[in-house]
Legacy VTK file of the C-alpha trace (Angstrom):
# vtk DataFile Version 3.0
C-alpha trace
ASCII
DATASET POLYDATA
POINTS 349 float
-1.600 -4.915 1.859
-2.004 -5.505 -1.901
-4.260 -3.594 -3.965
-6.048 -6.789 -4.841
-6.423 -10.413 -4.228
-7.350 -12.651 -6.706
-9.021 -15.627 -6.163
-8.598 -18.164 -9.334
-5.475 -19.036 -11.412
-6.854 -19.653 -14.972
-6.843 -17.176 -17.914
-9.170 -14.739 -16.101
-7.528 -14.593 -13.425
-4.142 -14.316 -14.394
-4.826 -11.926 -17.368
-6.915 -9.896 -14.878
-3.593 -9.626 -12.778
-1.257 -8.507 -15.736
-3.867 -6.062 -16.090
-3.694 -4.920 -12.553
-0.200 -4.449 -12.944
-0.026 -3.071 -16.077
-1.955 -0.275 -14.674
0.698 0.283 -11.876
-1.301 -1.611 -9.155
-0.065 -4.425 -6.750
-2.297 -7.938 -6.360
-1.785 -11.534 -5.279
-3.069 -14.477 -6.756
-4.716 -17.094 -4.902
-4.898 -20.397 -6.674
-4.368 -24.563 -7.147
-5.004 -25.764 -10.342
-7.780 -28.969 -10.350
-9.133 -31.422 -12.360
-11.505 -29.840 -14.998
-10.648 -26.119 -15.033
-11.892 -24.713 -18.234
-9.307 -22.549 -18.956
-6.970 -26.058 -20.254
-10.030 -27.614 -21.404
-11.383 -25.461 -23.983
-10.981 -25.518 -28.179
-10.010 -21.781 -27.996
-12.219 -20.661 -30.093
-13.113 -16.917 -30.338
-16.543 -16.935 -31.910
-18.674 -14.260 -30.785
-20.369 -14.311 -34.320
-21.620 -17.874 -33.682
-25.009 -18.575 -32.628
-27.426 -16.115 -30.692
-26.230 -13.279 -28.249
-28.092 -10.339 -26.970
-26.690 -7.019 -28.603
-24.816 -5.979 -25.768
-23.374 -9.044 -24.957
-22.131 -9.386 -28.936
-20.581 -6.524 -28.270
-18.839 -7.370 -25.291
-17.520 -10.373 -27.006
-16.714 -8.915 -30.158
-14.589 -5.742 -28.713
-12.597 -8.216 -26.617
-11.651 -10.897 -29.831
-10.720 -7.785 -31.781
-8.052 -7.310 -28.591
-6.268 -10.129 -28.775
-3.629 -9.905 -31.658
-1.960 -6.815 -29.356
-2.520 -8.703 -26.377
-0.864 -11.873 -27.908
1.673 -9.509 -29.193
2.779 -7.990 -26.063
2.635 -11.355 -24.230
4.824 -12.647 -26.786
6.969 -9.765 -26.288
7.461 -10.186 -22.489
7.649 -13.925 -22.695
8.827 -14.772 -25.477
6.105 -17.252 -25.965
4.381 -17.179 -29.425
0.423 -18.421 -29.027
-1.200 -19.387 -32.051
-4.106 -17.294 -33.844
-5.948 -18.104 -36.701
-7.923 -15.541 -38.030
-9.298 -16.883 -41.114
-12.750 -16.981 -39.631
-15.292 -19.783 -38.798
-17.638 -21.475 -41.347
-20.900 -22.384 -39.409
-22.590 -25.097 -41.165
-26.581 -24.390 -40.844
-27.099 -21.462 -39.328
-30.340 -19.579 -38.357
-30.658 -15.954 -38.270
-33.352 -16.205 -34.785
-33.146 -18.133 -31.799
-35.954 -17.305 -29.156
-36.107 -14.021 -30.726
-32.304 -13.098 -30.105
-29.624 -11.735 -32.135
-28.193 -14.353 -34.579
-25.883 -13.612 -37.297
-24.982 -15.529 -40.778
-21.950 -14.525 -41.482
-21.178 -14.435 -45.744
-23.290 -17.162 -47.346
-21.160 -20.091 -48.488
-22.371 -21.808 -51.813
-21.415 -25.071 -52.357
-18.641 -24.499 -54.614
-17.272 -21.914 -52.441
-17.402 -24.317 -49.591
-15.432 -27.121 -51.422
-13.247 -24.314 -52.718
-12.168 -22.922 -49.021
-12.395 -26.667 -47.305
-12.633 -29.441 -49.441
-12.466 -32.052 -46.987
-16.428 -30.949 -45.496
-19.064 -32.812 -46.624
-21.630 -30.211 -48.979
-23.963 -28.436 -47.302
-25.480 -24.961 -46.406
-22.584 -22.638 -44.957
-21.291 -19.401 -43.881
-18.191 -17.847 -42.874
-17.404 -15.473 -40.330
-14.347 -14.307 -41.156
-13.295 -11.959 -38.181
-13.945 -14.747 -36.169
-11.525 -17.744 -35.150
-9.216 -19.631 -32.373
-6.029 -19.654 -30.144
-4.418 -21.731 -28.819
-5.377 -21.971 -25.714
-2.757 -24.085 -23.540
0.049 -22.033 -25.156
-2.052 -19.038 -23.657
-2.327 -20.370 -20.693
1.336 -20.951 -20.897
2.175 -16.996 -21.783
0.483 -16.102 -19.510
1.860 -18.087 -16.169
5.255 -16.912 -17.607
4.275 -12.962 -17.782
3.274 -13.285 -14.244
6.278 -15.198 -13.006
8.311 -12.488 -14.719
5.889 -9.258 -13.084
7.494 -7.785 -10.034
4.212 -6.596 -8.640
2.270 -10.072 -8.510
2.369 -12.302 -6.093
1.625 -16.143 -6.165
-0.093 -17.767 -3.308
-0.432 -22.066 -3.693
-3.611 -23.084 -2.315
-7.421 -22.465 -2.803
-9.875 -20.259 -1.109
-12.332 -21.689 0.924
-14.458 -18.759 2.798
-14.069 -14.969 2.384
-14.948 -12.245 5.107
-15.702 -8.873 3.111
-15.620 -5.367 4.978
-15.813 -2.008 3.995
-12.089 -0.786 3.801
-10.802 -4.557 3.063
-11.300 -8.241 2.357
-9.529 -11.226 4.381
-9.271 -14.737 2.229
-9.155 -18.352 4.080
-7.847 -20.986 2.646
-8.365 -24.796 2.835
-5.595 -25.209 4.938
-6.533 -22.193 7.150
-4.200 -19.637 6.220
-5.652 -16.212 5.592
-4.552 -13.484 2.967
-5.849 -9.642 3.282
-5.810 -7.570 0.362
-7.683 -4.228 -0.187
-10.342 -5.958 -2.627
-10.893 -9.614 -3.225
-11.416 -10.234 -7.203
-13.676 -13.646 -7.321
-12.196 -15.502 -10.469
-12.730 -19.337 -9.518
-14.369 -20.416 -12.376
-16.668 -23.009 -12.008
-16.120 -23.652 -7.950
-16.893 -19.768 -7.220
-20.056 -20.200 -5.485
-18.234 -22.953 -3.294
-16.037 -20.101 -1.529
-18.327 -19.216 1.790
-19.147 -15.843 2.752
-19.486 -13.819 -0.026
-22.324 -10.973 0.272
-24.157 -12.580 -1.836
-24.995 -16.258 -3.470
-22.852 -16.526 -6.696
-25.123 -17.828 -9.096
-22.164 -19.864 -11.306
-22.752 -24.161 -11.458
-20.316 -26.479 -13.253
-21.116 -27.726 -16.147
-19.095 -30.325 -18.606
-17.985 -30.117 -21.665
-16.314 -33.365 -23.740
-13.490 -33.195 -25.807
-11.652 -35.441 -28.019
-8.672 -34.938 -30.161
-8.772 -37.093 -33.343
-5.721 -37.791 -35.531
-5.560 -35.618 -38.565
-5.903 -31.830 -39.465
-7.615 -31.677 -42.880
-9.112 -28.410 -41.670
-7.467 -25.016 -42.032
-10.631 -23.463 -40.825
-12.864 -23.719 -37.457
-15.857 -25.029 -37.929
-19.269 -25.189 -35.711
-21.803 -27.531 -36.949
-25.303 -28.217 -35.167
-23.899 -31.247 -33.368
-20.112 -30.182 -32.396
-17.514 -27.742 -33.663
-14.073 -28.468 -34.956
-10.994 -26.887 -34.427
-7.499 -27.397 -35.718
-4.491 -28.170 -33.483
-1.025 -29.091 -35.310
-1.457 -32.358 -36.676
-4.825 -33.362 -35.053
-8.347 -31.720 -34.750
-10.329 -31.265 -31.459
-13.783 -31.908 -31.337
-16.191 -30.917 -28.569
-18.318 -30.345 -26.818
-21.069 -31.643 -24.645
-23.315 -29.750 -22.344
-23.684 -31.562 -19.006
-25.086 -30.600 -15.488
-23.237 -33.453 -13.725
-21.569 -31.145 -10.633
-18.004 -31.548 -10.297
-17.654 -34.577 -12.458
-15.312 -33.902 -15.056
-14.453 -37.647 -16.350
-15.537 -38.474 -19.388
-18.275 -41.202 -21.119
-17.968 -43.407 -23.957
-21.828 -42.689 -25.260
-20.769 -38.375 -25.652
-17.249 -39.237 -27.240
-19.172 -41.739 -29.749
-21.696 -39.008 -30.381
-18.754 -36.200 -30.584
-16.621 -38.888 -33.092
-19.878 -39.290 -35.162
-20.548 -35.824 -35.740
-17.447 -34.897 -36.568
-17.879 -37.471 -39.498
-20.797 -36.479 -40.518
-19.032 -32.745 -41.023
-15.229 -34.714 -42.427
-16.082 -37.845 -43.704
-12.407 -38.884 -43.808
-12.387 -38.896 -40.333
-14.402 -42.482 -40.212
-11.504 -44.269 -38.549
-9.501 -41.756 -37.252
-7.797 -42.697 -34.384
-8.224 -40.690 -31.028
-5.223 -39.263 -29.708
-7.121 -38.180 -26.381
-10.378 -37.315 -24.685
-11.298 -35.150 -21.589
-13.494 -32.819 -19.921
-13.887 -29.269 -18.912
-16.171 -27.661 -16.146
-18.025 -24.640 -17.838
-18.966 -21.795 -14.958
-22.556 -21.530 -16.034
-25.001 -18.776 -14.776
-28.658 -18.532 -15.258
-28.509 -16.392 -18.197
-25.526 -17.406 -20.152
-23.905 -13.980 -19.057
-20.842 -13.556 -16.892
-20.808 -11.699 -13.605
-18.370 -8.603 -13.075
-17.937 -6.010 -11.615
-18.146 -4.819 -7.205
-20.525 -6.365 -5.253
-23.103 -2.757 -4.598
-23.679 -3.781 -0.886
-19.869 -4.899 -0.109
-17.617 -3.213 -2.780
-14.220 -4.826 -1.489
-15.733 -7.789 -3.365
-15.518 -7.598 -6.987
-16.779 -10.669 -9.545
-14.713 -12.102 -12.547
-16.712 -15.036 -12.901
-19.299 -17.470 -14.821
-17.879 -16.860 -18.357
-19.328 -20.206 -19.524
-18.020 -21.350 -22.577
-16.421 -18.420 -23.533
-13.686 -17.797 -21.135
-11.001 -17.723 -23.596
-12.441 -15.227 -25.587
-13.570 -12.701 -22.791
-10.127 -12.987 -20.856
-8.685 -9.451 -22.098
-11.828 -7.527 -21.751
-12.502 -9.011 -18.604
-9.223 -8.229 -17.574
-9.437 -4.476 -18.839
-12.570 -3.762 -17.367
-11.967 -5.719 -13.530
-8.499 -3.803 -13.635
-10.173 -0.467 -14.342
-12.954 -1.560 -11.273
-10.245 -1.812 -8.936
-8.550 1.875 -9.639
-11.735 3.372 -9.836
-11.424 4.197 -13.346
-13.680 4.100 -16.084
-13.538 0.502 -17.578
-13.002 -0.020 -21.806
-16.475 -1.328 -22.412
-19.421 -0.484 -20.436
-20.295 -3.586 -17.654
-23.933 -2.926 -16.157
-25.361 -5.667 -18.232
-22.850 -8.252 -16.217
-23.136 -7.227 -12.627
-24.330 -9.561 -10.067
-27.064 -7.507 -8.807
-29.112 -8.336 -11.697
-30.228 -11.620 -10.172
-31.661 -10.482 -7.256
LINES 1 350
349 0 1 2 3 4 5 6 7 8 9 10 11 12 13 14 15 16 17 18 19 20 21 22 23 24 25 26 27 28 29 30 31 32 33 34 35 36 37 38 39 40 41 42 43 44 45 46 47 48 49 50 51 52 53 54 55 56 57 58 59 60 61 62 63 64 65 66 67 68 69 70 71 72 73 74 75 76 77 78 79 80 81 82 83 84 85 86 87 88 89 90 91 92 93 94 95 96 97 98 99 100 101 102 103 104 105 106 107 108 109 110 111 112 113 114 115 116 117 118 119 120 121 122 123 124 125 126 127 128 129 130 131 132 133 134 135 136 137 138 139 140 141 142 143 144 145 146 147 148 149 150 151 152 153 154 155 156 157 158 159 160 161 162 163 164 165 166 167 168 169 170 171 172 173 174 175 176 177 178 179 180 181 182 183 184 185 186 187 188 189 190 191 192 193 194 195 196 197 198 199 200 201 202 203 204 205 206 207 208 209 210 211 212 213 214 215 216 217 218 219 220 221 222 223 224 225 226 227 228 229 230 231 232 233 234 235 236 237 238 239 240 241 242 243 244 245 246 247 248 249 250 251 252 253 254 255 256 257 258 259 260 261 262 263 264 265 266 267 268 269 270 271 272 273 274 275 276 277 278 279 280 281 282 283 284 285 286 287 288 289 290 291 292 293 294 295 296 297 298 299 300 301 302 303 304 305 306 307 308 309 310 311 312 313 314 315 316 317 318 319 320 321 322 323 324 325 326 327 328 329 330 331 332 333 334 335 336 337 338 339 340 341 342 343 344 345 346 347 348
């Protein structure tokens, strides 16, 4: 029996199981990739200076971007896959320093010539940069890190998705769809945006889809990221993504020609040379939502053998290596890098 199974194949879950074994435990993972998964969908950005956050959250978010070049670093190392990061920072165009009363930052105040000077291509207007801030890329990622886990001795790769749990005190057994069962000594939730789907769990995981538009336009007259009130903008080789919407449509993940128009026409508003850009591509990505905009980690208090990695929202990307640090350290009983009470699940009951 393996020290842990994990339930979920995207970035969480897999950088969750490096973790594992990086520590010098044992785990499975339990997975089928499906239309929608967020971890392929995203912009990669890693933004935890953007918009409003509670303190501890900011925290969270910050200590795990400030990870990654090591973490990309070693991955490259064992794979010998190089993943993209810019680290030149974000310019948010109109920020606020409240929201509700929460914790917003503004970054270093842009003037207008400063703007022009650093990006030329944006239309003038009130800015600031962030300039710890930034974006991977996130498919290469994704990439790295399928490859580090085909090449780790101690994981194991199970095809097929989880469709009921039965938790115990010295254990946890995993069903899946086709009716096969896996036992491992803990179960690590990590589904993403279907985790509440997965039957007896101790508790109801409060996580709901939710989807996010894309497009790519043609074009990369940005060398920065940039979030504007109405969409952000990221670079990608020779073309620019553009997202994203903010949909509770279930498990829907096409996409609609009324959000791409309103993506397209925001991201001309921020680069008016992209009026007539051509779009290489547009899809969508199911967001794991919870109530509170927080992910759940951490054991379950009533049934410990079930431990959540789950509901990141919209910033999966950026909370992978934390998340990963801090489930690993949950499962040897060790004290995890960054302190989790502010995530656990019990706070919704």
């Amino acid at each position: 029996m393996s020290d842990a199974l994990i339930v979920g194949d995207g970035v969480i879950g897999l950088a969750t199981a490096l973790a594992i074994a990086r520590a010098g435990g044992s785990c499975r993972i339990l997975g089928r990739t499906v239309p929608g998964a967020a971890s392929a969908a995203s912009a990669g950005l890693l933004a935890p200076s953007i918009g409003s956050a509670d303190p501890v959250f900011r925290s969270f978010m910050i200590a795990s971007r400030d990870l990654y070049p090591a973490w990309l670093h070693w991955l490259a190392e064992r794979t010998g896959i190089e993943v993209t990061l810019n680290r030149r920072g974000i310019i948010e165009l109109g920020a606020n320093t409240k929201a509700n009363g929460v914790e917003s930052t503004r970054g270093e105040h842009l003037a207008h010539n400063a703007l022009q000077a650093l990006e030329p291509a944006i239309a003038p207007t009130d800015a600031s940069l962030h300039p710890t801030d930034g974006y991977v890329d996130n498919v290469r990622l994704l990439a790295a890190l399928q490859e580090a886990v085909r090449c780790e001795w101690s994981i194991e790769v199970v095809e097929g998705r989880a469709s009921g749990i039965e938790p115990g005190i010295d254990g946890c057994t995993v069903t899946t769809e086709d009716g096969r069962t896996q036992r491992a000594s803990c179960v690590i939730l990590a589904a993403g945006a279907w985790s509440a789907l997965i039957s007896g769990a101790p508790r109801p995981i409060p996580v709901e889809p939710v989807r996010g538009q894309m497009l790519q336009l043609a074009g990369a007259p940005l060398s920065h990221a940039v979030s504007a009130p109405d969409a952000y903008l990221v670079p990608r080789g020779d073309s620019t993504l553009v997202g994203s919407t903010l949909e509770r449509v279930g498990f829907d993940s096409s996409t609609t020609s009324p959000a791409l128009e309103h993506l397209r026409a925001a991201a001309c508003a921020v680069v008016p040379e992209f009026t007539g850009a051509r779009v290489e591509r547009a899809w969508a990505g199911l967001r794991p939502m919870t109530p509170d905009g927080l992910p759940v980690l951490g054991r379950d208090p009533d049934l410990p053998s079930v431990i959540y990695a789950c509901g990141h929202a919209k910033n999966g990307i950026l909370l992978a290596p934390i998340t990963a640090e801090c489930i690993a350290a949950e499962v040897a009983g060790s004290t995890a890098p960054m302190p989790i009470d502010a995530f656990r699940v019990q706070r919704f009951v």
